[in-house]
Every structure is written in structure tokens, then in C-alpha cells.
N, C-alpha and C positions, 0 to 999 in steps of 0.2 A: 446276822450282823446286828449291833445296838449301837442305838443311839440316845443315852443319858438325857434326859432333860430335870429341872431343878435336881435334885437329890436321889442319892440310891445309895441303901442302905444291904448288907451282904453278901454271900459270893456266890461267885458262878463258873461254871464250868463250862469251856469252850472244848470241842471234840473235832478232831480231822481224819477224816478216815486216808488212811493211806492204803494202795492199792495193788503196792510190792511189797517185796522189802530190798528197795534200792533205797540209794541215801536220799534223804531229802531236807531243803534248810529251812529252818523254823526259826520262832521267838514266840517267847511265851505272851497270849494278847491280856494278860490279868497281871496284876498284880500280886508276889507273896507264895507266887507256886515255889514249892521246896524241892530240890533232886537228890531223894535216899535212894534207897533201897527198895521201900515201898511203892514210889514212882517209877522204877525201872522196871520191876516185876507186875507191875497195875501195865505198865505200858509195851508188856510184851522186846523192851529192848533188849535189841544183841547185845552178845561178848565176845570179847575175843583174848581168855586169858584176863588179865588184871584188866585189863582194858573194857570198856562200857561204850555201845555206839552210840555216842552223842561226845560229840565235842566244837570246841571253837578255832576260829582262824586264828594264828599266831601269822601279823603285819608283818615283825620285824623282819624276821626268815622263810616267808612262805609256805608256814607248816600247821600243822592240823595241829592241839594238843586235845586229847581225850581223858576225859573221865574215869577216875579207879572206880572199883569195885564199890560201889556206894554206901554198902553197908557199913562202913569206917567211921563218914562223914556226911553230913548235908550242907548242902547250897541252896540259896534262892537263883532261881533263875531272874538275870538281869532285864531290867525295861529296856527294848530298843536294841540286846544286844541278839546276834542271830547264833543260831546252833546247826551244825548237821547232826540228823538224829535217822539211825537206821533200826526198824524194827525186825525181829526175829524172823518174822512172816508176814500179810500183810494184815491189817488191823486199824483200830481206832490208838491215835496219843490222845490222850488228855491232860488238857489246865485247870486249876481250880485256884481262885483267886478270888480280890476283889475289883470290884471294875475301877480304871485309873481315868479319877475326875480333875487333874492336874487344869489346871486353865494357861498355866502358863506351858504344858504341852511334856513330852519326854525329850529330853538334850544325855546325846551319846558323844562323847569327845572323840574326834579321829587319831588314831594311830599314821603316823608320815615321816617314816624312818630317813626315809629317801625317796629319788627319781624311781626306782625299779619295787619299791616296795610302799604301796599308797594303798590298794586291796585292804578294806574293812564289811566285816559281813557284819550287817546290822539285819532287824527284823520289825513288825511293823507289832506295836504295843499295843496295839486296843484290837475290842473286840468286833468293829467297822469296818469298813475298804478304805483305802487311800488314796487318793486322787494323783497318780505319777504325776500331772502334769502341775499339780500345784507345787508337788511336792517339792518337784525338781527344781522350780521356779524360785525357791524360797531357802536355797540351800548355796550360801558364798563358798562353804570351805570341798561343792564338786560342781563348782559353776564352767568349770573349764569342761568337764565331761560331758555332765547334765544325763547321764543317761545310769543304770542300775544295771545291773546283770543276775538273772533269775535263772536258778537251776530248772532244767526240766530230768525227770528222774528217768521218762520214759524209754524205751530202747535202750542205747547206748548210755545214751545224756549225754547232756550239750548244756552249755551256759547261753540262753539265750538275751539278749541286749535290748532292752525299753529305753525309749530318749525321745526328748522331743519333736526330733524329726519325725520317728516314725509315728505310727497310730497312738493317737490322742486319748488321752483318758484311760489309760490302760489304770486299771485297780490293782493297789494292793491289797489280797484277802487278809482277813484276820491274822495275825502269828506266821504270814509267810517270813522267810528269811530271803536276802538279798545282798548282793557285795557294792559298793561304791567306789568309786576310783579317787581316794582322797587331792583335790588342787590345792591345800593348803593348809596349815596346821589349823584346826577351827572344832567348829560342831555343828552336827547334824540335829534340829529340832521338829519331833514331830507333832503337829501340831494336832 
């Protein structure tokens, strides 16, 4: 975990070992990482056919959209936005970026189609912990929830639930991903 003080100059690579290869949701904690071809194959990711495992929540209809074949195209991965990313086997993903010295913080706009469809998977931008309970404290547009929902990959998996009621100070690691339960058309600012 880092914590910037005055100035920092170049990049850095942030690494998570993962321990299957069951899904897991992530967000890149750097700035400026690209998703070709080269990062899929650096990164050990699955296939399945045109299909590449990593992809994001689609709000409106409750659906997953995935990644083609990378070699086509590149993307930056988004600050703050979350991914499931499943690797081949199990292994290290890597980010390589710059570290994000934003002071005014990362703002991800929520998705609030409707009542039934408010689910946004966001991911935590830097390369520090986050403190759920500030987090949560600090966010009007899922002030009616107040709580996050974190995959756990293990076993079966299961969405597990952090909120304020329960255990205090739960962190978020670096580049985890997470889903929010949007209360209102707004944004989510990580500070």
C-alpha cells in the first residue's frame, strides 16, 4: 500500500496474486494501464472463443458485457470503474501505471435505470486501503444502503455485504472491485 506525500514522479506496478481461477472483481489502483493483447497474455487471462475474461456490469439489464479478443483493440482501464477478471489458472494480474495524485479525488457517475436495476460495480483507484466506514459516510447517491457488496471467489462464492452496522473499518485493498446499490442518480467520490 502507498501513501504519496508532496510529489511522485513515474510508474508503478501494483500485483495481486490470485489463488484460483474463479472470477474475481478488480479496478485497476494506477492510472493509464492499457487492456491489448499484451496485458491479457502478461496476465495469464481466460478465453472463451471471441470472448476474454474480464468484463463489466451492464446496470441497465443486469448483464455482464466482456471483452473481445484484445488484439483488435486497446482500452485504458477506467479509474474507479470495477471489472471481473478470471485468469487461466491461478497466478499474479498486474497494473502498471502512474500513481493517481488527484486531490480533488476519482468521481465515477452512477448508473439508476430504475427501482430493480441500481447495481454498479465500481473498484477502489489507488494504490492504499480504504476506509469503508468513511467511505460509506461520505457518499449521498448510496446513503439509503450505506453498505457495498464484495465478492468472495472462494468455494462456491457468495456476495458478501460490508455496511455500517456491521464491523467497522473493514478496508478496501488496493484495485479490489465492489458493487454499490445506487439511492439516487449522483456520484460516487473516492477520496
Amino acid at each position: 500500500s502507498l501513501i504519496a506525500q508532496s510529489t511522485f514522479s513515474g510508474t508503478i506496478t501494483y500485483t495481486r496474486t490470485l489463488t484460483t481461477n474463479n472470477w474475481y472483481l478488480m479496478a485497476s489502483p494506477v492510472v493509464g494501464e492499457t487492456y491489448d493483447g499484451t496485458w491479457v497474455s502478461n496476465n495469464g487471462i481466460a478465453s472463451n472463443g471471441n470472448n476474454t475474461a474480464i468484463g463489466t456490469y451492464n446496470t441497465s439489464d443486469n448483464t455482464w458485457d466482456y471483452f473481445q479478443a484484445a488484439s483488435s483493440s486497446a482500452t485504458t482501464f477506467q479509474n474507479g470503474q470495477g471489472y471481473a477478471i478470471k485468469r487461466s489458472s491461478s497466478g499474479d494480474v498486474s497494473f502498471t501505471g502512474t500513481l493517481n495524485v488527484d486531490d480533488n479525488g476519482v468521481n465515477v457517475v452512477l448508473s439508476l435505470d430504475d427501482e430493480n436495476n441500481r447495481f454498479n460495480l465500481l473498484g477502489n483507484p489507488y494504490p492504499s486501503h480504504i476506509n469503508s466506514t468513511t467511505f460509506l459516510n461520505n457518499q449521498t447517491a448510496i446513503s439509503e444502503t450505506q453498505q457495498i457488496w464484495v465478492w468472495n471467489q472462494a468455494g462456491g462464492g457468495a456476495y458478501e455485504v460490508k455496511n455500517l452496522a456491521g464491523p467497522q473499518d473493514f478496508y478496501i485493498a488496493p484495485g479490489q472491485g465492489f458493487f454499490v446499490n445506487a439511492t439516487s442518480a449522483g456520484t460516487v467520490t473516492f477520496d
